[in-house]
Residue frames as qw, qx, qy, qz and C-alpha x, y, z in Angstrom:
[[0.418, 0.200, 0.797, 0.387, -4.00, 25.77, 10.35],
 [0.252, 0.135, -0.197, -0.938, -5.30, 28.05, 7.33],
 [0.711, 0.206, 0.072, -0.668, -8.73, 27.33, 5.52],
 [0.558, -0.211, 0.781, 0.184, -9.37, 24.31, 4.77],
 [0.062, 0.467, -0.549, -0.690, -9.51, 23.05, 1.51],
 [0.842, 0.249, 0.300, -0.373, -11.66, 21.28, -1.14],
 [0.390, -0.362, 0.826, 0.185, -10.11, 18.14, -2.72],
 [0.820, 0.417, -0.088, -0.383, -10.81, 16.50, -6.34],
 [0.480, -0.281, 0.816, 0.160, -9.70, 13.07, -7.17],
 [0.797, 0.484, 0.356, -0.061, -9.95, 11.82, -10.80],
 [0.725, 0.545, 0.207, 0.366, -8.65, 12.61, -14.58],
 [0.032, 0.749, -0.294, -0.593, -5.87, 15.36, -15.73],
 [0.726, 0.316, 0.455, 0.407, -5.39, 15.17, -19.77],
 [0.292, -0.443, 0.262, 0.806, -3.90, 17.27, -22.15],
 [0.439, 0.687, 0.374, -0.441, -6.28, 18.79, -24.39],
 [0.266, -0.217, 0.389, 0.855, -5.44, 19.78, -28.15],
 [0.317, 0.698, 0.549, -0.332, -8.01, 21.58, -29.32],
 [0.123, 0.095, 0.475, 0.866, -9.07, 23.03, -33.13],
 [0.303, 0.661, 0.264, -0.634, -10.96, 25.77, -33.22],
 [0.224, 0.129, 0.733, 0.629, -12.72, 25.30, -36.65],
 [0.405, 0.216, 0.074, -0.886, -15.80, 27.15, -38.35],
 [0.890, 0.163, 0.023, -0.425, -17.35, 23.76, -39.79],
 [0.692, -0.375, 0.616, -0.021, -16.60, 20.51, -39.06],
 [0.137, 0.550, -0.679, -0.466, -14.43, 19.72, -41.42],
 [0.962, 0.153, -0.095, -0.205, -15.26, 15.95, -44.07],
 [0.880, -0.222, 0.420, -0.023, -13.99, 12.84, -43.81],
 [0.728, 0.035, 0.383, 0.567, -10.84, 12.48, -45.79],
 [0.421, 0.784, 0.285, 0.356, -10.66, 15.65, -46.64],
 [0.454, -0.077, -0.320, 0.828, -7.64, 18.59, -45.86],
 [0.068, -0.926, -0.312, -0.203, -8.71, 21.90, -43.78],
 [0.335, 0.345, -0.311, 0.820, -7.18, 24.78, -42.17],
 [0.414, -0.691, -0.590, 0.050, -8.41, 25.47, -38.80],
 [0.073, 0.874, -0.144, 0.458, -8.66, 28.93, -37.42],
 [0.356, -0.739, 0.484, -0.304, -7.00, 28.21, -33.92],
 [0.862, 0.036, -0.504, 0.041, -5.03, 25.52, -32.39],
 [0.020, 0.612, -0.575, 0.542, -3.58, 25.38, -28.70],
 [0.464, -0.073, -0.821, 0.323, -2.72, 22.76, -25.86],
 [0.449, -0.557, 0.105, -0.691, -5.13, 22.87, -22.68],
 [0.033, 0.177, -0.955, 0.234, -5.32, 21.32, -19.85],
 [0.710, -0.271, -0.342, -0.553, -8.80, 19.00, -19.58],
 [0.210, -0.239, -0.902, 0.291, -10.20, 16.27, -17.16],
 [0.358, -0.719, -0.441, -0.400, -13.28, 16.50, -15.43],
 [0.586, -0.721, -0.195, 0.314, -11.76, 16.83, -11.61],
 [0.489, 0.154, 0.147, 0.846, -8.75, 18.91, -13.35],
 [0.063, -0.528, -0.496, -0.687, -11.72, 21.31, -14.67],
 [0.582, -0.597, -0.551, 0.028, -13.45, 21.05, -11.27],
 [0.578, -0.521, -0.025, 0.627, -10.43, 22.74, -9.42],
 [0.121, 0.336, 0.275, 0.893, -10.00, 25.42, -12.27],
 [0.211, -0.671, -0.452, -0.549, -13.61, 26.28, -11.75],
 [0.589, -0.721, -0.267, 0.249, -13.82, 26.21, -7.60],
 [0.513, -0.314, -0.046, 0.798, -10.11, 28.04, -7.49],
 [0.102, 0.454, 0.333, 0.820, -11.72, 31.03, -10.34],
 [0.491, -0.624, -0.578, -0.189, -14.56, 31.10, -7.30],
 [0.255, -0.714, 0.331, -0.562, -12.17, 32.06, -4.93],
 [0.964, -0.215, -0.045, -0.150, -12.16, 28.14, -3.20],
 [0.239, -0.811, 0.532, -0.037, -9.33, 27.00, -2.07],
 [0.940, 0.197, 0.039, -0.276, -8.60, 23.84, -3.58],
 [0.290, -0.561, 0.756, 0.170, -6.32, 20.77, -4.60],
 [0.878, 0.214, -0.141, -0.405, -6.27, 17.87, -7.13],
 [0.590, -0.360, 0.722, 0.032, -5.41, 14.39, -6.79],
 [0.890, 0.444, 0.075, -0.065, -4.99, 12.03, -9.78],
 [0.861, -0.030, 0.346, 0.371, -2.12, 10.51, -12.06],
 [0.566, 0.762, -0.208, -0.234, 0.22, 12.02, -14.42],
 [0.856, 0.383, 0.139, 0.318, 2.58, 10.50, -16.85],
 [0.535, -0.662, 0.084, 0.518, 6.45, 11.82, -16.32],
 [0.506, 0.354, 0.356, 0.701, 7.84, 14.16, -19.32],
 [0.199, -0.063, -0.022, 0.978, 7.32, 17.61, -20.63],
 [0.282, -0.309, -0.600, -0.682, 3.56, 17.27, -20.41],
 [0.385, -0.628, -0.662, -0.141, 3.27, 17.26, -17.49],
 [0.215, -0.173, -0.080, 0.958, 5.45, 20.23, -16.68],
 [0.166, -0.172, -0.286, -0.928, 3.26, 22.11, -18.70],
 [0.564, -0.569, -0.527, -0.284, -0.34, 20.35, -16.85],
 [0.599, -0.542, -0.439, 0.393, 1.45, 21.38, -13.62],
 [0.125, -0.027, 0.050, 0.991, 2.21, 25.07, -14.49],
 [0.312, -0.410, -0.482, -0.708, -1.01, 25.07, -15.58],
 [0.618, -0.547, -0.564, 0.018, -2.49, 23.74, -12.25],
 [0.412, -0.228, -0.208, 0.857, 0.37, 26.25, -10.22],
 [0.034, 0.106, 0.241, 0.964, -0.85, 29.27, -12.24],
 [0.369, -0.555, -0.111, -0.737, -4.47, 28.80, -10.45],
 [0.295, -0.497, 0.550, -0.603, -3.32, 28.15, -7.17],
 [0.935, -0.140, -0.099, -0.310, -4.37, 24.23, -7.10],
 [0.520, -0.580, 0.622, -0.082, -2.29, 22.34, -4.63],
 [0.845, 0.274, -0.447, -0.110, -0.85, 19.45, -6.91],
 [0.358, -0.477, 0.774, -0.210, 1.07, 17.86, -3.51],
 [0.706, 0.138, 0.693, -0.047, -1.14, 14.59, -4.13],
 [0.830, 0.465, -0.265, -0.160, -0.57, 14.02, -7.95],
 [0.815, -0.308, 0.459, 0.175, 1.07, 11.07, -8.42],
 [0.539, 0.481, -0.593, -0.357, 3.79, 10.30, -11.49],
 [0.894, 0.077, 0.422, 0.130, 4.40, 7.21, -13.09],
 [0.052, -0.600, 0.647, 0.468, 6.85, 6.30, -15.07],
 [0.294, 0.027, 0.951, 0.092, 6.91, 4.46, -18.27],
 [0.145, 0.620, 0.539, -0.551, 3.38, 5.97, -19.06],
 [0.151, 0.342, 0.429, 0.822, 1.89, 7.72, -21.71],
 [0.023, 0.228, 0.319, -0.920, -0.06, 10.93, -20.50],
 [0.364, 0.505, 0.777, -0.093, -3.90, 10.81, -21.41],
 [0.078, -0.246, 0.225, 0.939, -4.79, 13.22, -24.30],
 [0.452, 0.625, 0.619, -0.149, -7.93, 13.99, -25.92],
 [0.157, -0.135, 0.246, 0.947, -8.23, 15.82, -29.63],
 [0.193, 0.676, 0.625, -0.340, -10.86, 17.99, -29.56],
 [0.258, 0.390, 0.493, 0.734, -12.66, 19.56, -32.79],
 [0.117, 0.619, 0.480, -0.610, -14.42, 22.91, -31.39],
 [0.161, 0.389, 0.520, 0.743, -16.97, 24.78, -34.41],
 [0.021, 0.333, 0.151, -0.930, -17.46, 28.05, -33.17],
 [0.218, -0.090, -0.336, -0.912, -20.37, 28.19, -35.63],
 [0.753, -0.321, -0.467, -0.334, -22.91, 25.96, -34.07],
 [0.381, -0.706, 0.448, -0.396, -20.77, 25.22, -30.42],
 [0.979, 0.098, -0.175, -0.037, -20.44, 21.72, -31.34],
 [0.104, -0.637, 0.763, -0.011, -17.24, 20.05, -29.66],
 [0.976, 0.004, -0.149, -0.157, -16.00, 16.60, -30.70],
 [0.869, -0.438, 0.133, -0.187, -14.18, 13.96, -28.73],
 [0.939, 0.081, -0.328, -0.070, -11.59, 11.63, -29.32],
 [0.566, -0.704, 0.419, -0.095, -10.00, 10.72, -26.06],
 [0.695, 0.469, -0.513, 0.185, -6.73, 8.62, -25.58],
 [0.527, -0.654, 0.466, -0.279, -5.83, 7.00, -22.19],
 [0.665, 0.256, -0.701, -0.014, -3.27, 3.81, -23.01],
 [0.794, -0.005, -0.552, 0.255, -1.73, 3.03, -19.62],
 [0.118, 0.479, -0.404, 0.770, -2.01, 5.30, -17.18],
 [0.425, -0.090, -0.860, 0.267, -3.27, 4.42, -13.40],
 [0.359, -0.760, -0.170, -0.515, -6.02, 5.96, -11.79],
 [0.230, -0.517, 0.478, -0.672, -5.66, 6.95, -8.29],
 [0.700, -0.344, -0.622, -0.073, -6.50, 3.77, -5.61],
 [0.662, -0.718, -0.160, -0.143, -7.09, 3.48, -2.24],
 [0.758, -0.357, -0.219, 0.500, -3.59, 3.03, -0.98],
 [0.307, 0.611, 0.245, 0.687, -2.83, 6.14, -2.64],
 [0.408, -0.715, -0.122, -0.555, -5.73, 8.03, -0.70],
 [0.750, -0.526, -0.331, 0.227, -4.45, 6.22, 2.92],
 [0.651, -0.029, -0.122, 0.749, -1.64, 9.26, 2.49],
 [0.104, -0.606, -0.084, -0.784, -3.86, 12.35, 2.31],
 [0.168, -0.184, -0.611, 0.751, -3.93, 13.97, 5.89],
 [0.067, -0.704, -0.680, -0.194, -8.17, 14.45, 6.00],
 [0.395, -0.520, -0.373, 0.659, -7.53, 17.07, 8.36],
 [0.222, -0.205, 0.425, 0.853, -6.55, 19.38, 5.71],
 [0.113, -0.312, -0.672, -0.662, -9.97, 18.86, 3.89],
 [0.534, 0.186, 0.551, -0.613, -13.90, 20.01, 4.26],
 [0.841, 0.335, 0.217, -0.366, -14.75, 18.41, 1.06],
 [0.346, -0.207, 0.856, 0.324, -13.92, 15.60, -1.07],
 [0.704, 0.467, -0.095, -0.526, -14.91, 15.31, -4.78],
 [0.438, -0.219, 0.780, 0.390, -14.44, 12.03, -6.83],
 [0.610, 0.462, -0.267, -0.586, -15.14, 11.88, -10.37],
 [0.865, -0.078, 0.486, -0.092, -16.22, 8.32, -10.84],
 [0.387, 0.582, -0.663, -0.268, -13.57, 6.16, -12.26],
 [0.578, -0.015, -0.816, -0.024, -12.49, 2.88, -10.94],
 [0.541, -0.587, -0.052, -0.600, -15.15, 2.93, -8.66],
 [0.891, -0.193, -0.403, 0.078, -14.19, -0.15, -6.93],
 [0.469, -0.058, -0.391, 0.790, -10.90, 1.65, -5.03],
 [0.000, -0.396, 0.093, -0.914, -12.98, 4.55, -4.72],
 [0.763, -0.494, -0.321, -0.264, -15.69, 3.05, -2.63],
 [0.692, -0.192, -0.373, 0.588, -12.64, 2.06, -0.31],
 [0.282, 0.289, -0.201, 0.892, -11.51, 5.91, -0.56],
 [0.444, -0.396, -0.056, -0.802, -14.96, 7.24, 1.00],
 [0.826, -0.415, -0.375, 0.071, -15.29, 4.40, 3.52],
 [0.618, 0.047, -0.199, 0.759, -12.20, 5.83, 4.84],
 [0.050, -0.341, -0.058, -0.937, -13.51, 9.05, 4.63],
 [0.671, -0.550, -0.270, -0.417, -16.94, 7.93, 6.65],
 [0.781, -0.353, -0.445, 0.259, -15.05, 6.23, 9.10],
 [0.324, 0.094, -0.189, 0.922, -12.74, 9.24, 9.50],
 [0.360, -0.449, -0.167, -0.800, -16.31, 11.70, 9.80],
 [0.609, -0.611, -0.455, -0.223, -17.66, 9.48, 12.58],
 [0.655, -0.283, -0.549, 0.436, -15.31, 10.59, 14.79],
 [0.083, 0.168, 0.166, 0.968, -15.90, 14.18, 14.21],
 [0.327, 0.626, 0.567, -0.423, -19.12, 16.55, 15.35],
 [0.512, 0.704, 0.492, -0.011, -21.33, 17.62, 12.60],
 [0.256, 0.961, -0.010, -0.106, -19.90, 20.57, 12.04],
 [0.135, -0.756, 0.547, 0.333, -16.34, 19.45, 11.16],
 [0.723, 0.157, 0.663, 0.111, -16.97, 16.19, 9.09],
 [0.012, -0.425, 0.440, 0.791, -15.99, 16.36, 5.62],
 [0.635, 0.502, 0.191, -0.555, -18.47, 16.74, 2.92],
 [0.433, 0.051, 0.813, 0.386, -18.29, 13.72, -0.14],
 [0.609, 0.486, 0.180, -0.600, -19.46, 13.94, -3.41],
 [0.515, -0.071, 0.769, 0.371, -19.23, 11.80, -6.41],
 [0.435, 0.503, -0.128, -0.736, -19.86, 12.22, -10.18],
 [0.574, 0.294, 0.763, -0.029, -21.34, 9.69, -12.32],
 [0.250, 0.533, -0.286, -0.756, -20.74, 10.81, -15.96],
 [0.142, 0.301, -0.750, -0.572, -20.22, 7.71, -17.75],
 [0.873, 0.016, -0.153, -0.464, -22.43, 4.70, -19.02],
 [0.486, 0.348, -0.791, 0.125, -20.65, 2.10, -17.12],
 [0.804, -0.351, -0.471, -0.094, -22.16, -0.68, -15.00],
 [0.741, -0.322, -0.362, 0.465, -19.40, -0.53, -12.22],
 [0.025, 0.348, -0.119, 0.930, -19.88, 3.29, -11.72],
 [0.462, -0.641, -0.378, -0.482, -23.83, 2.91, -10.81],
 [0.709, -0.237, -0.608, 0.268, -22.07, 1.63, -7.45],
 [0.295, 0.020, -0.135, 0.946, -21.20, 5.24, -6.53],
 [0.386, -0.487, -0.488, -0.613, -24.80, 6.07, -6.46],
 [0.734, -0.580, -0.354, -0.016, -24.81, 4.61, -2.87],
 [0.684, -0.328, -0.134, 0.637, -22.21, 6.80, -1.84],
 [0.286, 0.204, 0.125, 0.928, -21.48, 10.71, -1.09],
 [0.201, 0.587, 0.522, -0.585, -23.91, 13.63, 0.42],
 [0.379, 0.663, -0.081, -0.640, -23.68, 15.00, -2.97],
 [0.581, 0.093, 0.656, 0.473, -24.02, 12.44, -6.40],
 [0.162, 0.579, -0.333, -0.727, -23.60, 14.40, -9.69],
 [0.652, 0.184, 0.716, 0.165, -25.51, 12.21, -12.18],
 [0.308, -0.217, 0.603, 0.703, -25.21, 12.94, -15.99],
 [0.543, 0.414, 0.033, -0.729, -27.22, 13.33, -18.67],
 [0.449, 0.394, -0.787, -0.157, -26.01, 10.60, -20.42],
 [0.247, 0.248, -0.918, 0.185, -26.51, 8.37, -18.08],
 [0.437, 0.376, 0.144, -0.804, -30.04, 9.84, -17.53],
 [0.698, 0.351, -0.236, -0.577, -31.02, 8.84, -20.56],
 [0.318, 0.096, -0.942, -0.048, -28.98, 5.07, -20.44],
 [0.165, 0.346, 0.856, -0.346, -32.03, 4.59, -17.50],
 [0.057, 0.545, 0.803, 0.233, -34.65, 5.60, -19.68],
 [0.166, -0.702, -0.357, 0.594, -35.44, 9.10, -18.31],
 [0.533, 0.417, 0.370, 0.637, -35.98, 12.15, -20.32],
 [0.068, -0.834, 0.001, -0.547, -35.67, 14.99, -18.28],
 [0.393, 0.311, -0.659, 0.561, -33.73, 15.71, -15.23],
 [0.236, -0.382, 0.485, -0.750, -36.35, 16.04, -13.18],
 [0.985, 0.035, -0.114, -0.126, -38.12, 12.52, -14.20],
 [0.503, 0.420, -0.661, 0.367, -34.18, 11.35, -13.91],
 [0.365, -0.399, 0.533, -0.651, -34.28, 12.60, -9.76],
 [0.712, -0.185, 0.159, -0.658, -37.38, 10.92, -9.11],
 [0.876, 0.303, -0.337, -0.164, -36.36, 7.70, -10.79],
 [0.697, 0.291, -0.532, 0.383, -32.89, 7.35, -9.29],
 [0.246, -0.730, 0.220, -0.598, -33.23, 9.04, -6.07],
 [0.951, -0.271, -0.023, -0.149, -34.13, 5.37, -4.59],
 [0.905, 0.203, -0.258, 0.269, -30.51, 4.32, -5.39],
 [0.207, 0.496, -0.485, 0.690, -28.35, 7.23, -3.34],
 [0.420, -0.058, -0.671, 0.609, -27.76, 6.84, 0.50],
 [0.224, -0.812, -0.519, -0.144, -30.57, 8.76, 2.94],
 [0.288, -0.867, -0.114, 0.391, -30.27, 12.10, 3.43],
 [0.311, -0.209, 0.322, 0.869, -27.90, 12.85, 0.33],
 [0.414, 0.700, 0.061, -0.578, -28.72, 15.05, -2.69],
 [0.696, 0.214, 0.596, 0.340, -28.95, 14.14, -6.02],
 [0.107, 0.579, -0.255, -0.767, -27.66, 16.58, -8.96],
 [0.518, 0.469, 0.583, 0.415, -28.79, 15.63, -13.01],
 [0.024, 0.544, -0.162, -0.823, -27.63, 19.00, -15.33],
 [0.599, 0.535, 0.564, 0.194, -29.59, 19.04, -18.99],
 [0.508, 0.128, 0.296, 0.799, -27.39, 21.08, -21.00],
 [0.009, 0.317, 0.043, 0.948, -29.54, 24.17, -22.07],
 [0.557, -0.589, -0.469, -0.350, -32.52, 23.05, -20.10],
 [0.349, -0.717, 0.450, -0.402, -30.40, 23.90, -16.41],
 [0.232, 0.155, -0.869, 0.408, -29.77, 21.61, -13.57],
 [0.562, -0.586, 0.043, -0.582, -32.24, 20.26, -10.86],
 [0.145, 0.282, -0.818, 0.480, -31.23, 19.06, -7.60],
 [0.693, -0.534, -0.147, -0.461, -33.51, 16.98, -5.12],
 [0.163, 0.367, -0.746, 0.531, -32.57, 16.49, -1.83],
 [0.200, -0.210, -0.922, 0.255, -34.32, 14.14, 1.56],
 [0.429, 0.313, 0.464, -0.709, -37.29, 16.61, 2.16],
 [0.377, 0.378, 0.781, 0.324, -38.35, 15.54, -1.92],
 [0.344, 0.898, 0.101, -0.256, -38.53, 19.16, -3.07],
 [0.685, 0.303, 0.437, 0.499, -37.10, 19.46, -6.44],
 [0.127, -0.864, -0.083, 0.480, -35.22, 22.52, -7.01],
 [0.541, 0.809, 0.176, 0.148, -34.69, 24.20, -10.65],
 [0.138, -0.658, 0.242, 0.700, -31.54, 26.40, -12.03],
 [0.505, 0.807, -0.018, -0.305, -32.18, 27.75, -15.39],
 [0.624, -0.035, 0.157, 0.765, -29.20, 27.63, -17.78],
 [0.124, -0.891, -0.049, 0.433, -27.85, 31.11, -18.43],
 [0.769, 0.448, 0.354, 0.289, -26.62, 31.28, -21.94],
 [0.225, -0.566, 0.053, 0.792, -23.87, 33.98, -22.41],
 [0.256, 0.799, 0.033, -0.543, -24.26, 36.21, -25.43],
 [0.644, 0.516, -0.558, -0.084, -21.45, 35.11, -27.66],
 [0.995, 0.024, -0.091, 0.019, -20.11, 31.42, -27.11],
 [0.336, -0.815, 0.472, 0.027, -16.81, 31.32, -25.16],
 [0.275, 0.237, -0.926, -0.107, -15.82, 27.59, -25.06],
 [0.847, -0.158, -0.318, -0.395, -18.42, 24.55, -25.13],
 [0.727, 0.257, -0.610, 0.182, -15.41, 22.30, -23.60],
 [0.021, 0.225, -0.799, 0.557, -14.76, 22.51, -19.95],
 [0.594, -0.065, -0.772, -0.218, -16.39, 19.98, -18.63]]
C-alpha cells in the first residue's frame, strides 16, 4: 500500500467571482475588471492547499450532476485530489456562491446559494476503507451525522497502536448552535473567529482559554485572527503564537 492519505469531508461550490476596484452601489451598473468560475468550499480549499504542500490527499462531499461538476472535478483531477468518495445526486442544484473581490482594499463579499443539495452522512462514511487514511478532516456541517462519522473513526483507532490510529480534526466556522457539538470531538478543533467573538472573546488567545474547557482531553484547540495570526493551545496549557505573514501585493483574500 502507497502513503497514506489525508481525507476532507464537507462543502464543494462553484465560485463566480468579480474582480472589481470599488465595490460597486446599490442599483447602480459597473464594469468589473475580471470575472472567472472557481472552485470554493472550505474542505474543497483544504485539499487544494494540503495537495500544493505536497500531501497526498482526497475529498469527500456532494455534488450536483451536470456540467458543473465536470468542471469542479477537473478542477479537483488537475491537483491530484482523489474525488473516489464524492457523491452525485441527481435532481440537485450545485451550491454556488457570487463573490465581489476589490482589489483596492482586499475586501471580498459573500452571497452563497445552497437550495437542495445533501451533505455527506454517516452511511455515506460506513464506505470509506479507513485503512487508506492517517487523517480525517471535517468541516462542520450537519454535525449530528458527523458525530456518528468520528465515533466510527474512534472505534476504528482503538483497535490500532498509537502510531497507526488516524488523526481527526474538525472545523467550527459557523455561528450555529448544533455545530458547538463538534467541540467535544477531534485531536485537532479549528475554531473561527466568528464564532470567537459569538462567545464573547476578543482575541484568540482569550478565545483558547475560554473554550478550551469544551474540547475532549488531550486535543488541541486552533482560533486564526485574520491579520493578528493564529494561536494554538494544546493539554500541557502553553499557548503558542504564529504571526500572520502579509505578502507584498494582495493575491486573493478568498480561499478560505
Amino acid at each position: 500500500m502507497g502513503e497514506k492519505r489525508i481525507l476532507c469531508i464537507g462543502l464543494v461550490c462553484l465560485d463566480i467571482i468579480s474582480v472589481v476596484d470599488k465595490y460597486p452601489e446599490e442599483d447602480t451598473d459597473s464594469r468589473c475588471l475580471s470575472q472567472r468560475w472557481q472552485r470554493g468550499g472550505n474542505a474543497s480549499n483544504s485539499c487544494t492547499v494540503l495537495s500544493l504542500l505536497g500531501a497526498p490527499c482526497a475529498f469527500m462531499g456532494s455534488l450536483a450532476e451536470g456540467h458543473i461538476a465536470n468542471f469542479i472535478l477537473d478542477s479537483l483531477k488537475n491537483y491530484e485530489i482523489d474525488t473516489s468518495h464524492a457523491i452525485n445526486h441527481a435532481g440537485c442544484s450545485f451550491p454556488a456562491s457570487i463573490v465581489i473581490c476589490n482589489i483596492t482594499n482586499g475586501s471580498r463579499t459573500i452571497l452563497h446559494m445552497n437550495r437542495n443539495l445533501p451533505d455527506v452522512v454517516a452511511e455515506d462514511f460506513e464506505k470509506v476503507d479507513l485503512t487508506q487514511y492517517k487523517w480525517i478532516h471535517w468541516e462542520g456541517r450537519n454535525a449530528d451525522e458527523q458525530v456518528k462519522m468520528i465515533q466510527r473513526v474512534e472505534n476504528y483507532n482503538k483497535t490500532l497502536p498509537s502510531e497507526q490510529k488516524i488523526t481527526t480534526s474538525v472545523e467550527i466556522e459557523k455561528e450555529r448552535e448544533d455545530l458547538y457539538q463538534l467541540f467535544g470531538y477531534g485531536d485537532f478543533v479549528f475554531v473561527s473567529k466568528d464564532v470567537a467573538k459569538h462567545f464573547g472573546f476578543h482575541s484568540a488567545s482569550e478565545a483558547l482559554k475560554g473554550l478550551y474547557g469544551r474540547i475532549r482531553k488531550g486535543a488541541y484547540l486552533i482560533c486564526a485572527w485574520a491579520e493578528k495570526g493564529a494561536d494554538a493551545l494544546g493539554p500541557d496549557g502553553t499557548v503558542f503564537h504564529s504571526e500572520a505573514f502579509p505578502p507584498d501585493v494582495i493575491v486573493d483574500t478568498l480561499g478560505a
